[in-house]
C-alpha positions, 0 to 999 in steps of 0.5 A: 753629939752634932759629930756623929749625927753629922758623920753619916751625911759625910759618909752619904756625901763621899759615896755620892762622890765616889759614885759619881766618880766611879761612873764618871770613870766608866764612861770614860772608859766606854768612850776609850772603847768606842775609839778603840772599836773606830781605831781597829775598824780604820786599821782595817780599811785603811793601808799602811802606806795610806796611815804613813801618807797622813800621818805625813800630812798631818805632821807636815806643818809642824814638822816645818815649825820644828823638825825636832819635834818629838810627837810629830817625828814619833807618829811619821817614824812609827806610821813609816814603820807598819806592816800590813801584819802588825796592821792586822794584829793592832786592828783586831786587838783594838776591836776586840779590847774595845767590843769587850770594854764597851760591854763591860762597861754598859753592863757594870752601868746597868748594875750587872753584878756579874760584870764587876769581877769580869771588868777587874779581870779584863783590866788586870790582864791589859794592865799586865800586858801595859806593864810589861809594855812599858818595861820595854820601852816607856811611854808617857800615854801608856804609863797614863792608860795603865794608872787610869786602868789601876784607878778603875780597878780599885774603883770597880772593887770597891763599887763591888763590895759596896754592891754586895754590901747593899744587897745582903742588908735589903735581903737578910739572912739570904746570900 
């Protein structure tokens, strides 16, 4: 008998958590748009030459600890490497990934039922696009955004029944 007066507490207690990890999540989402939005803002006043010209300051030391250094030798390799068109193309594909995931975010914070299929929706085509990303050639960072991706997905879709769940048991018989 103590079990199953104990099982809803345990049930209230994993949807806190859930809850709270799905919002957590979120934000985290949110702050991955803000950067996109400052990253696609930058590419657009900032030359190639100029993000080349850092990007070999910024690794000089390093570089002069260990030349074989694989991040370092990646960032100078792919910043030497830009054009003023893949430039452009990444400015604008990060200002409007990232002004579509900020708003996503904040609505599905808001509780915004409309915006839970659109955020699964968005990411389901990123996480498409990551994919095929990575069938081209791996990478360790793109391989993380998309598990992270697939983790909000399948976050967002359980927040979304259980929103769904929720509003059919406050307003009976309506739907």
């Amino acid at each position: 008998m103590r079990e199953i007066s104990n099982a809803p507490k345990e049930a209230t207690g994993d949807r806190a958590l859930l809850d709270k990890t799905f919002q957590v999540s979120l934000i985290l989402k949110g702050l991955d748009g803000v950067l996109e939005l400052i990253g696609g803002i930058l590419l657009l006043l900032v030359s190639p030459a100029q993000l080349g010209s850092v990007a070999r300051f910024l690794t000089q030391h390093e570089l002069s600890e260990d030349p074989h250094d694989l991040i370092a030798n990646m960032l100078v390799h792919y910043a030497g490497t830009l054009t003023v068109s893949a430039s452009l193309f990444g400015a604008v594909y990060l200002l409007l990934h990232g002004l579509v995931k900020i708003a996503l975010v904040w609505a599905v914070l808001k509780d915004k039922v409309w915006a839970y299929p659109w955020m699964v929706a968005f990411l389901l085509v990123f996480i498409a696009y990551q994919g095929y990303q990575l069938v081209v050639g791996f990478n360790i960072g793109m391989a993380l955004l998309t598990a992270f991706d697939i983790f909000i997905v399948f976050l967002t879709i359980h927040e979304y029944r259980a929103h769904k769940t929720r509003s059919a048991q406050t307003q009976p018989g309506q739907q």
